[in-house]
MOPAC internal coordinates of N, CA, C and O (Angstrom, degrees):
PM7 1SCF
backbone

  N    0.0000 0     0.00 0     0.00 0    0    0    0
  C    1.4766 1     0.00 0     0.00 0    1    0    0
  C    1.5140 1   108.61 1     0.00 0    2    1    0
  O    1.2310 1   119.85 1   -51.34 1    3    2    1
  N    1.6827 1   117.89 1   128.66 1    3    2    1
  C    1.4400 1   104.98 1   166.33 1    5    3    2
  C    1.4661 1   103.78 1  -150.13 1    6    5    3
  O    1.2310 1   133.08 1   -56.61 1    7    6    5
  N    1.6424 1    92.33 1   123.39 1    7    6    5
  C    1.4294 1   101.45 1   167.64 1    9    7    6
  C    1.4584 1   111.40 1   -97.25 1   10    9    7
  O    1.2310 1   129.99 1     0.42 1   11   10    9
  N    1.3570 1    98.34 1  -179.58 1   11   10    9
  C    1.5910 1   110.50 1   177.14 1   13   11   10
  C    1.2730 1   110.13 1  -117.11 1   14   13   11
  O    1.2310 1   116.71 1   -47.26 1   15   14   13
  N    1.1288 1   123.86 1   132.74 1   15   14   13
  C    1.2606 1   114.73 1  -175.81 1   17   15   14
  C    1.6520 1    94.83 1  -117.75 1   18   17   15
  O    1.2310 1   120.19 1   -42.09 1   19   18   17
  N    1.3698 1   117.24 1   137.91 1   19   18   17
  C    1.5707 1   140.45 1  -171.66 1   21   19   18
  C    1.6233 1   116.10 1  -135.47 1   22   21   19
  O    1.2310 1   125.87 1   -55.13 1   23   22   21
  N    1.3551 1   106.32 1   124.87 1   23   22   21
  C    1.8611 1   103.60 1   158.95 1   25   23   22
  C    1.3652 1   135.04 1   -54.24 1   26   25   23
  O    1.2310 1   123.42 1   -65.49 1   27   26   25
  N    0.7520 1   111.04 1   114.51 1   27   26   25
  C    1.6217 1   109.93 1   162.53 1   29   27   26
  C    1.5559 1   128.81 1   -73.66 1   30   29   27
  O    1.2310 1   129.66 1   -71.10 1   31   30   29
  N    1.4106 1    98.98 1   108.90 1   31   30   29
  C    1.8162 1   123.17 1  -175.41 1   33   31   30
  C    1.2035 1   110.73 1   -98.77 1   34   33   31
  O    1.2310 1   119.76 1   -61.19 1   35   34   33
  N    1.4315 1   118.07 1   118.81 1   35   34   33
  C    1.3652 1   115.38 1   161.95 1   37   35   34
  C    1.6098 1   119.93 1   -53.10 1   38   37   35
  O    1.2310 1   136.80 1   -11.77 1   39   38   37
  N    1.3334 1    85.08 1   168.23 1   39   38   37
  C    2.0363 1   102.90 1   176.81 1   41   39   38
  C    1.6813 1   103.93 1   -53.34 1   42   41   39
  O    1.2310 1   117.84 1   152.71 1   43   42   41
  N    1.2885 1   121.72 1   -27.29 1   43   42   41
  C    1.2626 1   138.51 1  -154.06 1   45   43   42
  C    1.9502 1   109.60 1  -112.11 1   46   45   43
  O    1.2310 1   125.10 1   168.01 1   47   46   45
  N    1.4653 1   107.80 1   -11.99 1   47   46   45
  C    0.8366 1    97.22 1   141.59 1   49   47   46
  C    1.7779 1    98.30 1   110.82 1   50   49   47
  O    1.2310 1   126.17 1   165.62 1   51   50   49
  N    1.5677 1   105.75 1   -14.38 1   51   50   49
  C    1.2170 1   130.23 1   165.10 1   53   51   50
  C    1.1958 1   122.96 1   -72.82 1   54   53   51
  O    1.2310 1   123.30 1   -46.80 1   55   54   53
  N    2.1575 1   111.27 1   133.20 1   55   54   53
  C    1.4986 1   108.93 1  -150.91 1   57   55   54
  C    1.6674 1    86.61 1  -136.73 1   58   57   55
  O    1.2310 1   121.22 1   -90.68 1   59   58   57
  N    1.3209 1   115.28 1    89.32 1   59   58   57
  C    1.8623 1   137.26 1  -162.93 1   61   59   58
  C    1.7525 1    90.71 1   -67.90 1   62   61   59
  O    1.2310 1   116.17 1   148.64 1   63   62   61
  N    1.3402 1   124.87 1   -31.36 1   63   62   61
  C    1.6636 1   116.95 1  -163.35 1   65   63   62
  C    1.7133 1    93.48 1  -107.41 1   66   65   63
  O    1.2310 1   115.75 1  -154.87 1   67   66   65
  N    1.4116 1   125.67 1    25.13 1   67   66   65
  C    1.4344 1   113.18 1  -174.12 1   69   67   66
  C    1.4941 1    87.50 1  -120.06 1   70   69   67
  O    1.2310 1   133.24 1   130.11 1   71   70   69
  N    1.5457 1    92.02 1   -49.89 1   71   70   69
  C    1.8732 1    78.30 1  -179.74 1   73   71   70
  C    1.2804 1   121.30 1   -46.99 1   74   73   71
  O    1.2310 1   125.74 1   124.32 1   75   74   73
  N    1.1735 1   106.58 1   -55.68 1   75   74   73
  C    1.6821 1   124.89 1  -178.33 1   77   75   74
  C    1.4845 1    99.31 1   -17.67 1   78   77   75
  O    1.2310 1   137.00 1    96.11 1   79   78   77
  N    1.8678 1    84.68 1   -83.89 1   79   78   77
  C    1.4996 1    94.76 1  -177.38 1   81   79   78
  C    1.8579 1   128.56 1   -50.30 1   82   81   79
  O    1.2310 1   120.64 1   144.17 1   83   82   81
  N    1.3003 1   116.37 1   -35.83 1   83   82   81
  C    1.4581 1   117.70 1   156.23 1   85   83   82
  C    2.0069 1   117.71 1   -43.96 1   86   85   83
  O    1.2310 1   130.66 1   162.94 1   87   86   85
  N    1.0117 1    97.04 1   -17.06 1   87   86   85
  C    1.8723 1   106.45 1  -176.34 1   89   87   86
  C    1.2838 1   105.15 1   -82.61 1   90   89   87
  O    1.2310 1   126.50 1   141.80 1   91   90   89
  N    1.5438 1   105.11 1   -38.20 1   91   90   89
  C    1.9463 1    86.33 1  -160.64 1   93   91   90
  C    1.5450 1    95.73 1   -78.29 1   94   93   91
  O    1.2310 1   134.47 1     8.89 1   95   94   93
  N    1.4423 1    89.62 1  -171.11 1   95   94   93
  C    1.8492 1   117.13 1   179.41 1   97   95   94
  C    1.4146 1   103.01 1   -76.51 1   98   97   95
  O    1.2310 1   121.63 1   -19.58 1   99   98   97
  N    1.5863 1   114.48 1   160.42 1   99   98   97
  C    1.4909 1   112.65 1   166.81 1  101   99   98
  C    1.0591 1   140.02 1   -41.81 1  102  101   99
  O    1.2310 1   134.09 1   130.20 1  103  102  101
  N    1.7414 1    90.36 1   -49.80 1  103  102  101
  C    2.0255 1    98.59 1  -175.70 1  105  103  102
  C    1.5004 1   106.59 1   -76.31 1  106  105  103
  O    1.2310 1   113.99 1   146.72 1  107  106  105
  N    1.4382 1   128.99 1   -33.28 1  107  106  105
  C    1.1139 1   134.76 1   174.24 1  109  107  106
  C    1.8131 1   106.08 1   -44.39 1  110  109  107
  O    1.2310 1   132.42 1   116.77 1  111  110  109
  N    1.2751 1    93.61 1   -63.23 1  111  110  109
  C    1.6460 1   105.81 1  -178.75 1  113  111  110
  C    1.7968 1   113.30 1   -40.85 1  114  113  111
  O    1.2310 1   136.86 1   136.19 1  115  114  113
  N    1.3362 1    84.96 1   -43.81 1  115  114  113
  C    1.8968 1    88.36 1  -172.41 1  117  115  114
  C    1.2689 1   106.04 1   -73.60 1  118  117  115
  O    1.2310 1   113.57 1   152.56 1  119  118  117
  N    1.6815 1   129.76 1   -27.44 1  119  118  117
  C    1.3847 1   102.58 1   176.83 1  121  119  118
  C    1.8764 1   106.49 1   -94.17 1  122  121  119
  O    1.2310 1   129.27 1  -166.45 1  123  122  121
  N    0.9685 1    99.74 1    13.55 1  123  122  121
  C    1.6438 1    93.28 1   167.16 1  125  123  122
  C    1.3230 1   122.31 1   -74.61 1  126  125  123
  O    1.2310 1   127.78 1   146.22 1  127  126  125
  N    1.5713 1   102.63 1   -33.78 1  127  126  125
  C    1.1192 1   132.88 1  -173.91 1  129  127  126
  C    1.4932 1   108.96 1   -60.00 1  130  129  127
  O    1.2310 1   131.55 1   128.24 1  131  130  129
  N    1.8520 1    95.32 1   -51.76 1  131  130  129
  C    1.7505 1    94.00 1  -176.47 1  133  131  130
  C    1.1233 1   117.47 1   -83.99 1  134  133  131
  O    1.2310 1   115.62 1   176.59 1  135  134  133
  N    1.2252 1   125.92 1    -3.41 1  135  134  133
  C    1.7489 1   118.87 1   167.39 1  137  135  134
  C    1.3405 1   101.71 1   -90.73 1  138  137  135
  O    1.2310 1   115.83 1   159.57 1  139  138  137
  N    1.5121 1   125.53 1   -20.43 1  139  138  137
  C    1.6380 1    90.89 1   176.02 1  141  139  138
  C    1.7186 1   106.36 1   -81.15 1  142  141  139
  O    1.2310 1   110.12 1   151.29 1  143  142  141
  N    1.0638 1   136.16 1   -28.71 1  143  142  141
  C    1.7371 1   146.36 1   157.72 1  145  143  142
  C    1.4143 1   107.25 1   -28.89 1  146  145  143
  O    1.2310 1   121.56 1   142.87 1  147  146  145
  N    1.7212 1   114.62 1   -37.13 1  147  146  145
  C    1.2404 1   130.93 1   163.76 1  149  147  146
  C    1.4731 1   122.47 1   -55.52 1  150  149  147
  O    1.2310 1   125.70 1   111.63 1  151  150  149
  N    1.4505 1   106.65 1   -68.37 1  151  150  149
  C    1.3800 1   109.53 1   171.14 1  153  151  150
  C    1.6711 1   134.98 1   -72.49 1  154  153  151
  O    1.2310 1   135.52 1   176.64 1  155  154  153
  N    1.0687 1    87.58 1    -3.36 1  155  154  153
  C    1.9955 1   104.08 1   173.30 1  157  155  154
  C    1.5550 1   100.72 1   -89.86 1  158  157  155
  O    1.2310 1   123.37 1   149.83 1  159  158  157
  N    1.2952 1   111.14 1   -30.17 1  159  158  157
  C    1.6789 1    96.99 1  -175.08 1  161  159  158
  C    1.2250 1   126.51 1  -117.05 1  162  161  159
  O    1.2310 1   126.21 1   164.73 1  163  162  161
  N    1.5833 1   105.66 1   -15.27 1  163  162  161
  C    1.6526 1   101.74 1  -165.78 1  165  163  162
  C    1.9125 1    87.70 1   -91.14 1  166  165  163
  O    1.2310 1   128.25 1   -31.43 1  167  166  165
  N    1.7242 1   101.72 1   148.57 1  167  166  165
  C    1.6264 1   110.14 1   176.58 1  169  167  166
  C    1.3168 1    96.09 1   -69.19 1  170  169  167
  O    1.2310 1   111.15 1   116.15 1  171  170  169
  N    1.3000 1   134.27 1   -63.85 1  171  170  169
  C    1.6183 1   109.41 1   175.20 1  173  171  170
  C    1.9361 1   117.60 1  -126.43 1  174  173  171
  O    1.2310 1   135.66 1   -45.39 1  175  174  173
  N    1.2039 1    87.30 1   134.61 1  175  174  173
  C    1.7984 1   124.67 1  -170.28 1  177  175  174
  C    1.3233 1    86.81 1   -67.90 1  178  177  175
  O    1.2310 1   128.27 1   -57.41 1  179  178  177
  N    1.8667 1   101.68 1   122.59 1  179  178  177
  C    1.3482 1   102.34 1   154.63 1  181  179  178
  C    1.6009 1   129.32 1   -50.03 1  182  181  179
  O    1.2310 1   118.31 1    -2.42 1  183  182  181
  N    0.9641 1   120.83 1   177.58 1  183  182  181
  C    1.9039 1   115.83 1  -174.76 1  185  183  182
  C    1.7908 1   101.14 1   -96.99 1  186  185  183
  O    1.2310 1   130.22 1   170.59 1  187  186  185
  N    2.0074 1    97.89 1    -9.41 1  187  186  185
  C    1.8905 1    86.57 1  -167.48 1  189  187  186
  C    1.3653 1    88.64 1   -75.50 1  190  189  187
  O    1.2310 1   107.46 1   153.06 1  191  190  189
  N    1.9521 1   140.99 1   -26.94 1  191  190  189
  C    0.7911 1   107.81 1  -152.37 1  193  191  190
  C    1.5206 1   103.94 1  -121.89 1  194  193  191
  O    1.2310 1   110.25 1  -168.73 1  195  194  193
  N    1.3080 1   135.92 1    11.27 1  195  194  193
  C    1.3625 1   173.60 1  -130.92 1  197  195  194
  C    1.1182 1   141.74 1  -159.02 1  198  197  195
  O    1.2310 1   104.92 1  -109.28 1  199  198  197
  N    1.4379 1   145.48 1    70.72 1  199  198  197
  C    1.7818 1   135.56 1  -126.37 1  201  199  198
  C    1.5999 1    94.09 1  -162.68 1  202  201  199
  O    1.2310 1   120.50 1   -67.29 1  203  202  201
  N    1.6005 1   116.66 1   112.71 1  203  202  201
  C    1.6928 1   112.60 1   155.24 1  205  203  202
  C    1.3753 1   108.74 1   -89.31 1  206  205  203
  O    1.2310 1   135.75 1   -66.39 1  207  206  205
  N    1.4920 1    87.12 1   113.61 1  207  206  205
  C    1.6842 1   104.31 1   156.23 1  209  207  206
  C    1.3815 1   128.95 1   -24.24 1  210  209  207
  O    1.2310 1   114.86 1   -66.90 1  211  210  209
  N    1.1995 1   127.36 1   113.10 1  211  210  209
  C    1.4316 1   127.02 1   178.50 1  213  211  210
  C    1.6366 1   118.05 1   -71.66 1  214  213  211
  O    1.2310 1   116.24 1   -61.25 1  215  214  213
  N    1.2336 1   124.75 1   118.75 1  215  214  213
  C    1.6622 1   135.81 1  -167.96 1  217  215  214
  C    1.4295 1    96.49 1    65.66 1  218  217  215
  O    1.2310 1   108.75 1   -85.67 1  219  218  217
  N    1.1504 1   138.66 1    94.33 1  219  218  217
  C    1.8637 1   146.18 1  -172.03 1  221  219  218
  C    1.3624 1   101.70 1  -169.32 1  222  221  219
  O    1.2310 1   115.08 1  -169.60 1  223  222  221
  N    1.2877 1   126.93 1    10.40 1  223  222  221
  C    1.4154 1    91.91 1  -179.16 1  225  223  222
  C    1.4695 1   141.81 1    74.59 1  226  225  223
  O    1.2310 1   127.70 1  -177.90 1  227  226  225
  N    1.5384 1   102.78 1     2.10 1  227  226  225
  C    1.5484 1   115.22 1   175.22 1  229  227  226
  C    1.7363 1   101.09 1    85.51 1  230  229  227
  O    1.2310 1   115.90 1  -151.37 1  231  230  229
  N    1.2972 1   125.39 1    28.63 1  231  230  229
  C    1.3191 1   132.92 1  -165.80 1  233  231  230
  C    2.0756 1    91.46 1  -105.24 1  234  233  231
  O    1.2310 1   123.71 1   -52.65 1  235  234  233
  N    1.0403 1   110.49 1   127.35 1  235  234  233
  C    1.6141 1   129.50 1   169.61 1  237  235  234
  C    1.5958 1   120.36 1   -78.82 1  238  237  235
  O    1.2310 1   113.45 1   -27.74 1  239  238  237
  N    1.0986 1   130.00 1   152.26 1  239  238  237
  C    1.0116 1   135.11 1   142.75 1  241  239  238
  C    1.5636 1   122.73 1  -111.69 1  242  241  239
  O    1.2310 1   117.08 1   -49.10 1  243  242  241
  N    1.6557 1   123.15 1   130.90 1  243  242  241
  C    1.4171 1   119.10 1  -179.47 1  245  243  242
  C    1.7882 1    86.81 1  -107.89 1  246  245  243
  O    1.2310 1   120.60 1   -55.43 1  247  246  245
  N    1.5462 1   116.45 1   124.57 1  247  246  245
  C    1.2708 1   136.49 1  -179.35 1  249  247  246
  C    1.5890 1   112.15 1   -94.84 1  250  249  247
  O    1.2310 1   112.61 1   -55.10 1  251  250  249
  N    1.4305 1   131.57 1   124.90 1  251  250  249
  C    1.3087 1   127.99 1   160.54 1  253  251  250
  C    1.0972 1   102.17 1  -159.99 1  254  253  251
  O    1.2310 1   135.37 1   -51.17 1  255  254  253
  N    2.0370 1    87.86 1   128.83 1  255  254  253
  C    1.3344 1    89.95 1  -171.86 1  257  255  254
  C    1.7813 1    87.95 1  -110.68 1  258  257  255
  O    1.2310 1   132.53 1   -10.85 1  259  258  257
  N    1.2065 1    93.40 1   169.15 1  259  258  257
  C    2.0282 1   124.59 1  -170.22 1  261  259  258
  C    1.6052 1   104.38 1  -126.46 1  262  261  259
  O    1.2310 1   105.84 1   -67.11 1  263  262  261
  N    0.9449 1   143.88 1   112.89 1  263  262  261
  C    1.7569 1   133.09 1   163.74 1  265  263  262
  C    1.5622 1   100.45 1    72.16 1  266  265  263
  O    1.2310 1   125.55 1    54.20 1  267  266  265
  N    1.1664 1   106.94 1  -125.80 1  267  266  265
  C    1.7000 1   118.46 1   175.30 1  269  267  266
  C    0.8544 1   111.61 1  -122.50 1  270  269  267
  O    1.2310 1   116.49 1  -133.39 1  271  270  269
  N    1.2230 1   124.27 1    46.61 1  271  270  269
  C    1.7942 1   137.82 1   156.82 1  273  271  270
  C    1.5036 1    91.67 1  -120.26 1  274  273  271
  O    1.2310 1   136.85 1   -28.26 1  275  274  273
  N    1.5183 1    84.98 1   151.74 1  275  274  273
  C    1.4992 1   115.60 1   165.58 1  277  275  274
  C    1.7391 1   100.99 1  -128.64 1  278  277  275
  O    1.2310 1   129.43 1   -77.80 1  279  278  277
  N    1.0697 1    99.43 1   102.20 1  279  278  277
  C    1.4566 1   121.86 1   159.30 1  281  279  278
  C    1.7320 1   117.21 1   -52.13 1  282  281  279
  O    1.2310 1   110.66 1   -45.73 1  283  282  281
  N    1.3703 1   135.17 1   134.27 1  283  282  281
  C    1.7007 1   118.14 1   174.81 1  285  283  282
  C    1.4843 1    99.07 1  -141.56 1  286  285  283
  O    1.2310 1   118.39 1   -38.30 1  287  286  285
  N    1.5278 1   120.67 1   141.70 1  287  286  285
  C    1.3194 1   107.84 1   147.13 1  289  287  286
  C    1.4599 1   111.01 1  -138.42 1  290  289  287
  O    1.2310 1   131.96 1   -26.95 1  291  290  289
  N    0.9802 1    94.51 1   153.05 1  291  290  289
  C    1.8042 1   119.80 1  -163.05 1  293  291  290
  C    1.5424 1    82.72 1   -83.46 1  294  293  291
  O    1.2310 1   127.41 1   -37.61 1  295  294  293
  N    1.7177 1   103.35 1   142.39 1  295  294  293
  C    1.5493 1   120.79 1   170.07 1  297  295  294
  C    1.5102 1   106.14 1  -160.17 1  298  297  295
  O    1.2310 1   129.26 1    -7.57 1  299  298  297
  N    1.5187 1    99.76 1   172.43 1  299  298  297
  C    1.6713 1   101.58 1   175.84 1  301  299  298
  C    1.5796 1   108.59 1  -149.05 1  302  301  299
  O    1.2310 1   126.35 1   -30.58 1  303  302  301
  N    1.3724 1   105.40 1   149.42 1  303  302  301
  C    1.5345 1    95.95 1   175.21 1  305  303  302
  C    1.5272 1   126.44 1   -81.99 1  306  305  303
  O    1.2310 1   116.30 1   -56.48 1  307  306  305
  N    1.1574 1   124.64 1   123.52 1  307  306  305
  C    1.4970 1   108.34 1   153.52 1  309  307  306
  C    1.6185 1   135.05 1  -112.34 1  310  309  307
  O    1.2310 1   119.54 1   -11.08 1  311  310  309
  N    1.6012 1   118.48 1   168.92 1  311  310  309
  C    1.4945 1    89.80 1  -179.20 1  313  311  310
  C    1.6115 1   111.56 1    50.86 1  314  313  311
  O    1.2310 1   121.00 1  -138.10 1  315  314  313
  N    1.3885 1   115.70 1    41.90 1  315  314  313
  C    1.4567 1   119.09 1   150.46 1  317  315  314
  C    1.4373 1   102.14 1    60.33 1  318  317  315
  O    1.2310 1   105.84 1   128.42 1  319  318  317
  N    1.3657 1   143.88 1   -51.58 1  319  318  317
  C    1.3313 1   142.12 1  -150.03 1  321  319  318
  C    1.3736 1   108.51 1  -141.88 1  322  321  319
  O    1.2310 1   116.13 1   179.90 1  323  322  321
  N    1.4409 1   124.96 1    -0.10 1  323  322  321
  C    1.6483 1   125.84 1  -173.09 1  325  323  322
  C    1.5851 1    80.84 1  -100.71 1  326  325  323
  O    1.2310 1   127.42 1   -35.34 1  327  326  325
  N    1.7047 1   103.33 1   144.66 1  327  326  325
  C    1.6494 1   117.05 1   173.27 1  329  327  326
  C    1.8241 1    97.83 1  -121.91 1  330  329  327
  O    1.2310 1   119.81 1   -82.67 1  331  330  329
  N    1.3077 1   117.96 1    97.33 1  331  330  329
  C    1.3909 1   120.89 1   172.91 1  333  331  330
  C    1.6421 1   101.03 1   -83.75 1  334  333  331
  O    1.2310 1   133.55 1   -71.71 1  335  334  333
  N    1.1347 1    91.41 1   108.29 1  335  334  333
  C    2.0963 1   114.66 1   149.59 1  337  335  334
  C    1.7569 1   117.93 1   -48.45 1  338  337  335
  O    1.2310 1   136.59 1   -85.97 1  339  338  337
  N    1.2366 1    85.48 1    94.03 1  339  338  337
  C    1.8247 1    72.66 1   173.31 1  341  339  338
  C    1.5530 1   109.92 1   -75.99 1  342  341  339
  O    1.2310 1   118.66 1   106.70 1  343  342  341
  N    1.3618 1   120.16 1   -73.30 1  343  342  341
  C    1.5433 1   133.29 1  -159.15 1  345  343  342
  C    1.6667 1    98.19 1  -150.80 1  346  345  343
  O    1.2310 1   134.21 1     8.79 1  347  346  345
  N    1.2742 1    90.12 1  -171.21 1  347  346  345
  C    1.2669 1   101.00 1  -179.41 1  349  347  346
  C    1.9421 1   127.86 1  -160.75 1  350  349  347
  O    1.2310 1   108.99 1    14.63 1  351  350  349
  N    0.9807 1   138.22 1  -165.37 1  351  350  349
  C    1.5602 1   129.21 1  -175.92 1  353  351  350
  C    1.5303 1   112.01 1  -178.37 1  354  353  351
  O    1.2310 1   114.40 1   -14.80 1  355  354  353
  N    1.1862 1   128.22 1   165.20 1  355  354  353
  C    0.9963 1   115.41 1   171.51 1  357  355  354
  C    1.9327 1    90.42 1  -116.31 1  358  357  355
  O    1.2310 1   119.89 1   -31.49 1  359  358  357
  N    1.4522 1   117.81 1   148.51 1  359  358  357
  C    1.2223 1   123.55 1  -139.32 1  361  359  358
  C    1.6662 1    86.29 1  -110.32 1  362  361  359
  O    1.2310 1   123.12 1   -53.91 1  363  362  361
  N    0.9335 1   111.63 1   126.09 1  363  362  361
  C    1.8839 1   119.97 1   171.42 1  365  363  362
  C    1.6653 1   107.72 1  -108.09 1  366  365  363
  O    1.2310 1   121.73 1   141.18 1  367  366  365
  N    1.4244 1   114.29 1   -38.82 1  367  366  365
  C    1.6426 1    93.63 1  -174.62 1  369  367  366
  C    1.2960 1    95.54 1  -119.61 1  370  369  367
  O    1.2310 1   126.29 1    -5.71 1  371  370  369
  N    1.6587 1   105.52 1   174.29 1  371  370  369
  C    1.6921 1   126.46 1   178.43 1  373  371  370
  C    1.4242 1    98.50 1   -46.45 1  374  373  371
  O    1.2310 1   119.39 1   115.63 1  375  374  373
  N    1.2154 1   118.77 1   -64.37 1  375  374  373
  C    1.8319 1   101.93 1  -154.45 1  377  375  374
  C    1.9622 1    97.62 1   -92.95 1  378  377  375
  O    1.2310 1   130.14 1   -15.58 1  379  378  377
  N    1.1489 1    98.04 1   164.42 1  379  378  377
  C    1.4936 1   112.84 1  -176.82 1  381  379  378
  C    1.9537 1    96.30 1   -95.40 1  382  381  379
  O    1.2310 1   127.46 1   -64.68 1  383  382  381
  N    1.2372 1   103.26 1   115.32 1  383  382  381
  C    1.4938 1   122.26 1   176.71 1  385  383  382
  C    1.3869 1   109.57 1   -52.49 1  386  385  383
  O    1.2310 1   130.78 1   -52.84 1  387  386  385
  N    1.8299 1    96.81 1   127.16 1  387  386  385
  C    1.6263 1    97.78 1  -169.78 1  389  387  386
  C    1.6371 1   113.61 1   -57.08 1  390  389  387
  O    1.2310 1   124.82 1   153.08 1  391  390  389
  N    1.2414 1   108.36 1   -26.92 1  391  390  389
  C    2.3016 1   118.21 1  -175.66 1  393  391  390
  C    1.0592 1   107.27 1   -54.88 1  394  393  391
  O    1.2310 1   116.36 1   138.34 1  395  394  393
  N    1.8591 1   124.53 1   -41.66 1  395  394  393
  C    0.9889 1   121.31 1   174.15 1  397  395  394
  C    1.8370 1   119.57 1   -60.96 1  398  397  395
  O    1.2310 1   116.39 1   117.33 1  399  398  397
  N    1.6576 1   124.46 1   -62.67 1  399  398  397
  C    0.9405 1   133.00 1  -169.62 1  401  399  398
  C    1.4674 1    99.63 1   -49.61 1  402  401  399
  O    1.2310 1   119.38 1   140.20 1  403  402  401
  N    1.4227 1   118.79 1   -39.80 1  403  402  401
  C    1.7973 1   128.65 1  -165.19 1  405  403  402
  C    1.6922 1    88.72 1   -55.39 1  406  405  403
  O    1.2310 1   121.09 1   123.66 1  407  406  405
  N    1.2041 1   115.53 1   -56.34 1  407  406  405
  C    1.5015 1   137.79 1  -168.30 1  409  407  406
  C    1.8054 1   110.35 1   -51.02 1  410  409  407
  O    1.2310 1   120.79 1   136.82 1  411  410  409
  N    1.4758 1   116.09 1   -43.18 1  411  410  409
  C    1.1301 1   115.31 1   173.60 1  413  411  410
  C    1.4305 1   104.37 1   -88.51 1  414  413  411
  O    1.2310 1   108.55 1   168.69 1  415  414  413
  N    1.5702 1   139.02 1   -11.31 1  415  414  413
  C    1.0696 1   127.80 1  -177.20 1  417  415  414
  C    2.1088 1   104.29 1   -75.61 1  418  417  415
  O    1.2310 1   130.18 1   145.74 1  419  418  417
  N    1.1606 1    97.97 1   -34.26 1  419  418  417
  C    1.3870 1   115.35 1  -158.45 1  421  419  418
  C    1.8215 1    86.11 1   -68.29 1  422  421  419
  O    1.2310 1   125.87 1   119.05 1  423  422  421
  N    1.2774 1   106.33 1   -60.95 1  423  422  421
  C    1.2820 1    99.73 1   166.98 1  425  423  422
  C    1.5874 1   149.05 1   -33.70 1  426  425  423
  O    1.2310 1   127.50 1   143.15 1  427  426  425
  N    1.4741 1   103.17 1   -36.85 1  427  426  425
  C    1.2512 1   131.69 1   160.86 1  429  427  426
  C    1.2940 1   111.04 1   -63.30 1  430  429  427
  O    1.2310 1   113.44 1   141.65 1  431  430  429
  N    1.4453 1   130.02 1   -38.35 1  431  430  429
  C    1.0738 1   119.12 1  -148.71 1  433  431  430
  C    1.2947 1   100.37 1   -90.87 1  434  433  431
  O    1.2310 1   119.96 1   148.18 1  435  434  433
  N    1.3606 1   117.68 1   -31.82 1  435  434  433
  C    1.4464 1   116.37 1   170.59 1  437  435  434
  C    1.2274 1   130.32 1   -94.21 1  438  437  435
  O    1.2310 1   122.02 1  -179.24 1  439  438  437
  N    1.2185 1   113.73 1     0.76 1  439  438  437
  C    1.6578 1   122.22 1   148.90 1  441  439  438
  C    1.5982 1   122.50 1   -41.15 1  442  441  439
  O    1.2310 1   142.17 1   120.85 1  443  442  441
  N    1.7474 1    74.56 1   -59.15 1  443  442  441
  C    1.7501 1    95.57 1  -167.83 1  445  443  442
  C    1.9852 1    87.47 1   -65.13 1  446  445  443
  O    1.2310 1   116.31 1   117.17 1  447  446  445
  N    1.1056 1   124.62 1   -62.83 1  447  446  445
  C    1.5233 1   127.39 1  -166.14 1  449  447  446
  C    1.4528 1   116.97 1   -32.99 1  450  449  447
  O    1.2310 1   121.94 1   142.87 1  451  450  449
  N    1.7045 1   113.89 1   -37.13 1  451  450  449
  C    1.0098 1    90.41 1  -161.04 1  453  451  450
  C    2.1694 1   105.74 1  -130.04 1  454  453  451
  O    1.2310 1   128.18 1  -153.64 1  455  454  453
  N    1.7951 1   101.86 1    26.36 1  455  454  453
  C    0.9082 1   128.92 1  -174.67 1  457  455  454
  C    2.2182 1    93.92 1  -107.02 1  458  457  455
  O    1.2310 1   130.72 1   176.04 1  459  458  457
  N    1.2278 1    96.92 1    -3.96 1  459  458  457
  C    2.0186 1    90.44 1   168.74 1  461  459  458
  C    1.5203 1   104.55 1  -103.14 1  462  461  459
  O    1.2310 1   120.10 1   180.00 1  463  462  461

């Protein structure tokens, strides 16, 4: 199995899952790195590091946690096998905050808008 996994850039030129990722620490960075290497190749993604959001819109979360953080970034598929990165957070409570999911949906929506 191989997906591609790609950023999502606004019309404007703004890249919400680069900063993110420009924020964390090194070692943090490197295992972000290897779970997404994870999810581009393995046919099926464990669920610790791999999870569709329930009521989202078909919106993903790729999970890695580092220490006692849990790191998240919101993505979506397109084209069956492309994994677009919306953003990302480092996750403090049980449920994933609806502003955020709204945030990767909004994202989606203009992915998809301006990718026809």
């Amino acid at each position: 199995m191989n997906r591609e996994v790609i950023l999502y850039t606004s019309e404007s030129g703004e890249c919400p899952v680069k900063n993110f990722l420009d924020s964390l620490p090194g070692k943090v960075l490197q295992k972000v790195t290897w779970v997404l290497n994870l999810v581009s190749e393995l046919e099926k993604i464990p669920t610790t590091y791999f999870k569709k959001l329930k009521n989202s819109d078909d919106i993903w979360e790729c999970r890695v946690q580092f220490g006692s953080n849990i790191y998240r970034l919101f993505c979506f598929f397109a084209n069956g096998s492309i994994i677009v990165l919306t953003h990302g957070l480092i996750k403090k409570t049980q449920k994933t905050p609806k502003s955020e999911i709204k945030r990767a949906i909004k994202y989606k929506n203009d992915y998809i808008r301006r990718m026809k």
